[in-house]
C-alpha positions as CSV (number, residue, x, y, z in Angstrom):
1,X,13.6,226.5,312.4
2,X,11.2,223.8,312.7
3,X,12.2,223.0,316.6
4,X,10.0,223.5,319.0
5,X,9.9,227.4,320.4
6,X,9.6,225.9,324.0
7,X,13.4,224.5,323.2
8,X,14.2,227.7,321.4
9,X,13.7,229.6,325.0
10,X,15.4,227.6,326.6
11,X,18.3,227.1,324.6
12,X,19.0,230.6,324.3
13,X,19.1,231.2,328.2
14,X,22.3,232.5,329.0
15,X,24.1,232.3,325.6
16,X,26.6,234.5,325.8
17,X,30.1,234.3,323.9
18,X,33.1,234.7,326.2
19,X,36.4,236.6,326.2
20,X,38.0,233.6,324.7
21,X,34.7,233.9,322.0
22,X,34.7,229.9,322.7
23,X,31.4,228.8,324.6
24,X,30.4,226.1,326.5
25,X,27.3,224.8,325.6
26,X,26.5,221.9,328.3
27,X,23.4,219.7,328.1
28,X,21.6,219.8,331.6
29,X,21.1,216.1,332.0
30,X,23.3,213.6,334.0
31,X,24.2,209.7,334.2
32,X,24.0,209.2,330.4
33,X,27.3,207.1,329.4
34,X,29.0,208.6,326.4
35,X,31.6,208.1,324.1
36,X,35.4,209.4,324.1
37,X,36.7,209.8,320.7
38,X,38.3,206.7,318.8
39,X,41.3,206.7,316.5
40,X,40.0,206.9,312.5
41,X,40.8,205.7,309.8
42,X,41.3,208.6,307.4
43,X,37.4,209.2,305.5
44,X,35.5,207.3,307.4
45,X,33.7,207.2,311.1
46,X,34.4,205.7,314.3
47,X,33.5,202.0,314.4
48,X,32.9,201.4,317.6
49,X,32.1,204.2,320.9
50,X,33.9,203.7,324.2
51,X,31.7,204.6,327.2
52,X,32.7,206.5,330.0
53,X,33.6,210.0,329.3
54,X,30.5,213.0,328.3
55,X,30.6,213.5,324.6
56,X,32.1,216.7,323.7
57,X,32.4,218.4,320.6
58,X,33.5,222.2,318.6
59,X,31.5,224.4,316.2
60,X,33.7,226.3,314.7
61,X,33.2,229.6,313.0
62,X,35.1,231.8,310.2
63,X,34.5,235.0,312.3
64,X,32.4,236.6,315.0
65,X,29.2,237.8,313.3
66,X,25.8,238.0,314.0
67,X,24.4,235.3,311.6
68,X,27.0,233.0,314.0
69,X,24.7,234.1,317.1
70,X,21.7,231.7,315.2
71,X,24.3,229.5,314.7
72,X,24.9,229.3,318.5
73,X,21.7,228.7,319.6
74,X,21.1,225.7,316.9
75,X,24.4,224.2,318.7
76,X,22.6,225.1,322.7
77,X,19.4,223.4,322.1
78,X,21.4,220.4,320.1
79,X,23.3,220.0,323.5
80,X,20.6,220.3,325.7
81,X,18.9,217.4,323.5
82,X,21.1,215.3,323.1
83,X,22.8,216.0,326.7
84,X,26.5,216.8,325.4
85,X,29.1,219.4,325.6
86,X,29.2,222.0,322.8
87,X,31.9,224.3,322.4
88,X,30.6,227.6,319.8
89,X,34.0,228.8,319.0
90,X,34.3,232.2,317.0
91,X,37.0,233.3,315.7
92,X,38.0,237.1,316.4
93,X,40.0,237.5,313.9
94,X,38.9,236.5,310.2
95,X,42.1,234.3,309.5
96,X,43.4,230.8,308.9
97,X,46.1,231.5,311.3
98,X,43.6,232.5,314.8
99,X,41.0,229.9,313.3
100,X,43.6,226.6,313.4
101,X,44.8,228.4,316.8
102,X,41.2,228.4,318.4
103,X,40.5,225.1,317.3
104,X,44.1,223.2,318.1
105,X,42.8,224.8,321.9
106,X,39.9,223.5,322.0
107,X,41.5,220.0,321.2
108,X,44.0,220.4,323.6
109,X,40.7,220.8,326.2
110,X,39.5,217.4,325.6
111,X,36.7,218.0,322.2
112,X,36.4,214.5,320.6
113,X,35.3,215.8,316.9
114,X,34.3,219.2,314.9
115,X,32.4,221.2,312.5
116,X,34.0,223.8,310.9
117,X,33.8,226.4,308.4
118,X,37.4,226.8,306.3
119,X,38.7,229.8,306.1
120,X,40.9,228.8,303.2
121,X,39.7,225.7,302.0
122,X,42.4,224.8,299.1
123,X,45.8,225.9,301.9
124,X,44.2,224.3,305.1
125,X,43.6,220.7,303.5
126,X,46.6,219.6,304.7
127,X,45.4,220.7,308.4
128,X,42.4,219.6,307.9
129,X,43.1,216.4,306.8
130,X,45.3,216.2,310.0
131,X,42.0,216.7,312.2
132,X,39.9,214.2,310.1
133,X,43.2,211.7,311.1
134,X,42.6,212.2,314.7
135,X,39.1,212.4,315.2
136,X,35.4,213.1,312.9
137,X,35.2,216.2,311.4
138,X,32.3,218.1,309.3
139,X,32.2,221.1,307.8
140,X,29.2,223.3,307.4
141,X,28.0,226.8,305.6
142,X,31.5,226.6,303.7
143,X,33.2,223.5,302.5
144,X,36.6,222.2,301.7
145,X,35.6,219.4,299.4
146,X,39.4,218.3,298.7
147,X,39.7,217.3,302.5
148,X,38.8,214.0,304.3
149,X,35.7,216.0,306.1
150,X,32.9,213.6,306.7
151,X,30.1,215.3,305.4
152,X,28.9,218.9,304.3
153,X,26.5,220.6,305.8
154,X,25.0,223.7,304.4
155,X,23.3,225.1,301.3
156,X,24.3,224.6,297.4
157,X,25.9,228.0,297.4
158,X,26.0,228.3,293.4
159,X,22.3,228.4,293.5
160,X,22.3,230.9,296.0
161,X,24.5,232.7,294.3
162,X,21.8,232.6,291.3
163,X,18.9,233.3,293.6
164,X,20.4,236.5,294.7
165,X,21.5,237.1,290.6
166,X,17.6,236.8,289.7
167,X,16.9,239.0,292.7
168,X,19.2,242.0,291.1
169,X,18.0,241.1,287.7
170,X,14.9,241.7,288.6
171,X,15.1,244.6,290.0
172,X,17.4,246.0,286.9
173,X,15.4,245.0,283.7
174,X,17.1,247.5,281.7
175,X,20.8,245.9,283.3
176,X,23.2,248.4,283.7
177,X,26.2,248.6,285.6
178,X,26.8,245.8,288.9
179,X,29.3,245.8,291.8
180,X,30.1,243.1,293.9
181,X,31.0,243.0,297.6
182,X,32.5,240.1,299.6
183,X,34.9,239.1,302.6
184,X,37.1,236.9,300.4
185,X,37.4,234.5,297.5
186,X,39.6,232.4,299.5
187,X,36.8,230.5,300.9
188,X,34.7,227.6,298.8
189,X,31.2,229.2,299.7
190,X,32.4,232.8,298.5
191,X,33.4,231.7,294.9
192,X,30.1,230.0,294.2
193,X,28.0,232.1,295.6
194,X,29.9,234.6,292.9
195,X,29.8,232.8,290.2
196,X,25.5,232.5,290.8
197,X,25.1,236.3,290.4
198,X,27.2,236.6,287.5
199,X,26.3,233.4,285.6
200,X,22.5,235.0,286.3
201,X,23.6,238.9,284.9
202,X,25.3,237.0,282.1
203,X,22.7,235.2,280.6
204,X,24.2,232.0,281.0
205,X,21.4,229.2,281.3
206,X,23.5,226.4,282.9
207,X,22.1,223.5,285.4
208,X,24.2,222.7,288.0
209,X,24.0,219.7,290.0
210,X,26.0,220.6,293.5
211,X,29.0,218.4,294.5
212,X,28.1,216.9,290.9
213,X,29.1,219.1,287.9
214,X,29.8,222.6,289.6
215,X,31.7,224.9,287.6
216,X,35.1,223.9,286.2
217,X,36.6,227.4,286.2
218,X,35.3,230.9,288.0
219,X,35.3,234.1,286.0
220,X,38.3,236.8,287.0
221,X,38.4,238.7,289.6
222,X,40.9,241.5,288.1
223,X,38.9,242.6,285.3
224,X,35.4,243.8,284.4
225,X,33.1,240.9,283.1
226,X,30.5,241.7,280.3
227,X,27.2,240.6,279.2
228,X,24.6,241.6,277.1
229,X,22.9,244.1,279.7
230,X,24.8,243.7,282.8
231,X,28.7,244.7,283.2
232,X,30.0,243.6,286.5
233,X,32.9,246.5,287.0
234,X,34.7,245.0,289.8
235,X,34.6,242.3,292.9
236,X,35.5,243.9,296.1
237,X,36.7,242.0,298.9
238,X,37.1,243.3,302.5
239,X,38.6,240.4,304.5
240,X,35.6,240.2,307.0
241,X,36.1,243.7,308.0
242,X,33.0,245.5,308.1
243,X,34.6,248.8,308.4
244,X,37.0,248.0,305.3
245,X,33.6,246.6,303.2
246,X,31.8,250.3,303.9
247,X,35.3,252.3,302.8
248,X,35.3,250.3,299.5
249,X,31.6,250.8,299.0
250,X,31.7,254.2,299.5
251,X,34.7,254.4,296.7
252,X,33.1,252.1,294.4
253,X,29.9,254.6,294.3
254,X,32.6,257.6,293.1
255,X,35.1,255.3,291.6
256,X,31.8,253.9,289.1
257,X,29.3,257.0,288.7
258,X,26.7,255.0,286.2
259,X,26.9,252.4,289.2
260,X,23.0,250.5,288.6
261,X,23.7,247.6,291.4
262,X,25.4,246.5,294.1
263,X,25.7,242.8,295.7
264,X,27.1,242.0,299.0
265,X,27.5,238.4,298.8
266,X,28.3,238.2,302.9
267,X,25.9,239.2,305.8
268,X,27.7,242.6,306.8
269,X,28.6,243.6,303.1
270,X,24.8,244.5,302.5
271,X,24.5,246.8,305.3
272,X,27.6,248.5,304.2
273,X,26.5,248.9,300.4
274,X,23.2,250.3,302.5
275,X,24.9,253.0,304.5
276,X,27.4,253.9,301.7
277,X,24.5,254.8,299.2
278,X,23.2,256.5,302.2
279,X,25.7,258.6,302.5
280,X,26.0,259.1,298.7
281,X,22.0,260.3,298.3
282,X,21.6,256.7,296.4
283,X,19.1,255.0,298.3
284,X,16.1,253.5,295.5
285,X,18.7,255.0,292.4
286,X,21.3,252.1,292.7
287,X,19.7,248.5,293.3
288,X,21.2,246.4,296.2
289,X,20.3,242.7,296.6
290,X,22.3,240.7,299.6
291,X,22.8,237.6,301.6
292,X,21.8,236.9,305.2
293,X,19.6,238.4,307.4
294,X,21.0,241.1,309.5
295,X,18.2,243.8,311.1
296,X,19.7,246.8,308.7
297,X,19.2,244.5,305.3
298,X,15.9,243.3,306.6
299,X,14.4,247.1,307.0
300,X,15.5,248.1,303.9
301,X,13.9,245.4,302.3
302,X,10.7,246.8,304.2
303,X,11.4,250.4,303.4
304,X,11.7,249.7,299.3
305,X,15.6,250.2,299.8
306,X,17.0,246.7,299.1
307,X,15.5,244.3,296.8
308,X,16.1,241.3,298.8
309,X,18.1,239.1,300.4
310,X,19.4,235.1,300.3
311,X,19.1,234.0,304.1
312,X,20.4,230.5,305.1
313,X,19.2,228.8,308.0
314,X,22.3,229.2,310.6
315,X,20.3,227.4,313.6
316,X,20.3,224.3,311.7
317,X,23.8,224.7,310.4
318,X,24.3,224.2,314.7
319,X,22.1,221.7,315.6
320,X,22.6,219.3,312.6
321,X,25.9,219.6,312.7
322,X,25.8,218.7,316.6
323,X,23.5,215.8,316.0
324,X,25.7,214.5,313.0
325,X,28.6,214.8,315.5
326,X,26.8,213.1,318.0
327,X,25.6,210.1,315.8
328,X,29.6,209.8,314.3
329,X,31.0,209.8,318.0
330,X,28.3,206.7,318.9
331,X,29.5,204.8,315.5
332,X,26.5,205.3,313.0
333,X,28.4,205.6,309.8
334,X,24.2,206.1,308.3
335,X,24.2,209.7,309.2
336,X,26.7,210.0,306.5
337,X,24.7,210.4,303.0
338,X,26.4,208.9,300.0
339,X,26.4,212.2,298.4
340,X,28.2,213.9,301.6
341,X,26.1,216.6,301.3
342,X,23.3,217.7,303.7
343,X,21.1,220.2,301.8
344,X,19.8,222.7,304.2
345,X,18.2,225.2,301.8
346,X,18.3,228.7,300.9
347,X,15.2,231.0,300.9
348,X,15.0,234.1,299.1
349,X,13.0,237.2,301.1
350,X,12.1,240.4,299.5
351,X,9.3,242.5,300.2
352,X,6.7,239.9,299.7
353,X,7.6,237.6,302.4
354,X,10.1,239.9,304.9
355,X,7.5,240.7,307.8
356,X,6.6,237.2,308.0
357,X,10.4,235.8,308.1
358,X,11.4,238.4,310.5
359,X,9.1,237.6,313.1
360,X,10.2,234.0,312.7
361,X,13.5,235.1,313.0
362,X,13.0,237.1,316.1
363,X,11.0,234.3,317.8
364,X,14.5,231.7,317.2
365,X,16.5,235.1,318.7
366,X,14.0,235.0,321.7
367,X,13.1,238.8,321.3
């Protein structure tokens, strides 16, 4: 968010995700030797580049979503910059099985290295650590810390978690009854961001230091967890299906009638908890925090309907993860912290702060 808006423009003429939902994002400039992408030794970054052929690399999403369109433009203005070949790929389906299929094409099209987000960390390690064999890879906004990846990129998702725990908290002092909403557990960004909210309704005081000492063990899914004040009465996962996140939300509002809070720990699952209280005559009666910034969250912050939201910063996710990319491909092992860990933080935006965030959020969209 801190590029230049002159860039901004013009990175986000003619962005437009294909057919295929795999775009091309070409730098304009020409006559600048490049690297193709060297053989690596498992964990660590090409020694040496080998000029001659334009650098090309993947960002690679979980799903097609409209945070991912920030995303994009991070990766247009990185390629523009740094004069390189960017392919935004985004997955129509939200599953393992079309994401490995979307990125073994874009492999068999010539990409030399890749950023991705797992869709199933712990069952694609084995995959993943096949990629890492053949050429550098990253992953960004969700990690798969048991893989060879390179280097993280993305926010501490625990305290995010926490963030939007304090925002619900806040907005229940007398605790009550709290739902959660999300795509899926399978993935290592949903489980932490989980375990924030209900380590915050809990009462449970504990520092985390991320990639350090995260938690050892999550609390279950299956059963209600409670506190002092808050109960959490279920976790609801929709399998990145906005339509499925709305059904359950409008269930969970009959299923739990003393309902006091909702979460929707991914960036379509607050719009759904929205429109199912809504629909229910809930609005201001049940509390809703959320993640992201989609438009329908963002007014209801405005309109005293939402208590807030946990936004990330998806155009840097892009163009860091295209620069990192771009220094591993030209043999600068540096760009590699010792932590592997590239902290791009977390803000939290409630009604205090949400007309001056969405007017820097519509400025990066170009609107």
């Amino acid at each position: 968010m801190k590029r230049g808006l002159l860039l901004l423009a013009l990175a986000l003429v003619g962005c437009q995700v294909q057919d295929s939902q795999s775009t091309p994002a070409t730098g304009t400039s020409e006559g600048t030797p490049a690297a193709t992408t060297p053989g690596t030794t498992p964990g660590t970054t090409p020694e040496t580049p080998t000029a001659g052929k334009r650098l090309s690399v993947a960002f690679v999403t979980n799903q097609i979503a409209d945070f991912w369109k920030i995303s994009e433009a991070g990766c247009i203005t990185a390629s523009k910059e740094f004069d390189m070949d960017v392919q935004v790929i985004m997955p129509p389906e939200a599953t393992a099985v079309v994401q490995k299929q979307k990125v073994e094409d874009a492999i068999a099209s010539g990409i030399q290295a890749i950023a991705i987000s797992p869709l199933d960390a712990d069952n694609q390690v084995e995959w993943l650590n096949s990629l890492a064999d053949k050429m550098p890879l990253i992953t960004h906004d969700s990690d798969a810390p048991g893989s060879k990846r390179l280097v993280y990129i993305g926010m501490d998702n625990y305290a995010a978690g926490r963030a939007c725990g304090e925002i619900l908290k806040q907005a229940l002092p007398d605790g009550g009854q709290v739902l959660l909403c999300i795509g899926r557990l399978e993935q290592d960004n949903s489980r932490y961001r989980r375990q924030g909210v209900i380590d915050v309704l809990m009462g449970r005081d504990r520092t985390i230091q991320f990639y350090k000492d995260q938690p050892t063990g999550f609390d279950p899914v299956e059963e209600e967890i409670k506190g002092d004040k808050f109960t959490i009465v279920a976790t609801v996962t929709d399998q990145g299906k906005p339509e499925v996140a709305l059904q359950k939300a409008e269930d969970a509002l009959v299923k739990y009638p003393e309902l006091k809070g909702m979460a929707g720990l991914f960036e379509y699952n607050p719009p759904a908890c929205y429109q199912a209280l809504k629909k229910a005559g809930k609005l201001k009666q049940v509390a809703l925090a959320g993640f992201d910034e989609n438009d329908i969250t963002l007014q209801a912050i405005k309109d005293g309907e939402c208590a807030g939201t946990v936004v990330q910063n998806p155009y840097e996710y892009g163009y860091q993860s295209v620069k990192v990319l771009r220094e591993l491909l030209n043999g600068n092992q540096q760009v590699i912290p010792e932590s592997r860990y590239i902290d791009i933080a977390p803000r939290s935006i409630t009604a205090a702060n949400v007309d001056t965030y969405w007017e820097e959020l519509k400025r990066l969209k170009g609107q």
